[in-house]
C-alpha positions as CSV (number, residue, x, y, z in Angstrom):
1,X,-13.6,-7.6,66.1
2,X,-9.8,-7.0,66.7
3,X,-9.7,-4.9,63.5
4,X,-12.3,-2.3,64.7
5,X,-10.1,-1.4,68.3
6,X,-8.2,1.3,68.3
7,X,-4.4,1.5,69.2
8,X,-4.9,2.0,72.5
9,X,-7.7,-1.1,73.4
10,X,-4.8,-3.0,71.1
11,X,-2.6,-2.3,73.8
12,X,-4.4,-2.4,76.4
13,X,-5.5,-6.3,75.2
14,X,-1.5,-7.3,75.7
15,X,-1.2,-6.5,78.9
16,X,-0.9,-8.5,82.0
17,X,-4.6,-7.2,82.5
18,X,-5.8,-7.8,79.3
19,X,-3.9,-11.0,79.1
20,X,-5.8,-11.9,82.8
21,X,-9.4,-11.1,80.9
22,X,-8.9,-13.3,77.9
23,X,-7.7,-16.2,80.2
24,X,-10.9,-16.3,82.0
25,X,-13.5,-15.7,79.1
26,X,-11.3,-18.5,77.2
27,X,-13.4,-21.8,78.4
28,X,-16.5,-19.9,76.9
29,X,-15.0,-19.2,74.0
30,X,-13.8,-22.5,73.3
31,X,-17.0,-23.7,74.5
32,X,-19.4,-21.5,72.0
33,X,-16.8,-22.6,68.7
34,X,-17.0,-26.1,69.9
35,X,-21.0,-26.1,70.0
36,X,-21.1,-23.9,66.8
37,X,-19.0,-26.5,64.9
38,X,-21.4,-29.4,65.9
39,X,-24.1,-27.6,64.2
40,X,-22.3,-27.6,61.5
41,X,-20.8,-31.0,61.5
42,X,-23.2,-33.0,63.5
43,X,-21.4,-36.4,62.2
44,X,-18.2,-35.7,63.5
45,X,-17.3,-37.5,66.7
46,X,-15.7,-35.6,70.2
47,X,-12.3,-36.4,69.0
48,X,-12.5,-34.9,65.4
49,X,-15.0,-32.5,66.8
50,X,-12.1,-31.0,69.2
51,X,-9.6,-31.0,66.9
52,X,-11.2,-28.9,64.3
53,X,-12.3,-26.7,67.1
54,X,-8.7,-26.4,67.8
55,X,-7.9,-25.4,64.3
56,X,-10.2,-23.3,64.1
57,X,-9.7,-21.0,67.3
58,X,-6.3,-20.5,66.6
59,X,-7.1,-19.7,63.0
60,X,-9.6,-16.7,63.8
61,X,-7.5,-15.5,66.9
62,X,-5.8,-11.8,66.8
63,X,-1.8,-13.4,66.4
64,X,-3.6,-15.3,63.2
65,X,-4.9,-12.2,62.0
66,X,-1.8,-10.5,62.6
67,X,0.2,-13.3,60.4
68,X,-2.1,-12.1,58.1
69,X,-1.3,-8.7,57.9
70,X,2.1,-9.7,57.8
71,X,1.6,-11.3,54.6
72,X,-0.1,-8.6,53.0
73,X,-3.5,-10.0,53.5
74,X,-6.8,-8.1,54.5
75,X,-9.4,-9.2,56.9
76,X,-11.9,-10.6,54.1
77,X,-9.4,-12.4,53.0
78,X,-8.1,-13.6,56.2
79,X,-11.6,-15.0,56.9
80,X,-12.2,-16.3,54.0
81,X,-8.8,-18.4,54.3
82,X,-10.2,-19.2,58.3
83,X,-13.6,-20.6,56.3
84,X,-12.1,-22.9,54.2
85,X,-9.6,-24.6,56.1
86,X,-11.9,-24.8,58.5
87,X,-14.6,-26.6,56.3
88,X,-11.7,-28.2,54.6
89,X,-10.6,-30.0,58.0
90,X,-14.3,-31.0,58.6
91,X,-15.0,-32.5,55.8
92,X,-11.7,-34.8,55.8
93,X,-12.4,-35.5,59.5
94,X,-16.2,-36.5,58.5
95,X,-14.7,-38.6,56.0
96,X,-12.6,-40.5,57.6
97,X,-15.8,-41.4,60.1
């Protein structure tokens, strides 16, 4: 989604406002990945569970798409590098159960 705003919503996401916004829709956020990833990984326990969600929210947040841009990377490919560490770190985690 950060890829389709414009300059100006881009700036107007860093600032103290914007900043202010995030912070409160963040518990939803983490609460939506968290439930999404338990679909997907019923076996995992709260522990595991958390941490991937961890991994994961940092890995499709705008700073980790901007990493990505700074190393010459698209936003396919930057999602497709999101998916697999993200199944990746699942798997190991649902192993190790």
């Amino acid at each position: 989604a950060y890829d389709r705003f414009d300059e100006v919503a881009r700036a107007a996401m860093v600032s103290q406002l914007g900043r202010e916004a995030r912070q409160a829709q963040l518990p939803g956020r983490i609460e939506l990945s968290r439930r999404s990833l338990a679909n997907l990984a019923p076996d995992l326990a709260d522990e595991a569970l958390d941490r991937a969600n961890r991994l994961a929210l940092v890995l499709v947040s705008s700073s980790g798409l901007q990493m990505y841009r700074a190393l010459g990377r698209t936003v396919e490919e930057a999602a497709e590098d999101a998916v697999w560490a993200i199944r990746t770190a699942v798997q190991r985690e649902g192993r190790q159960r």
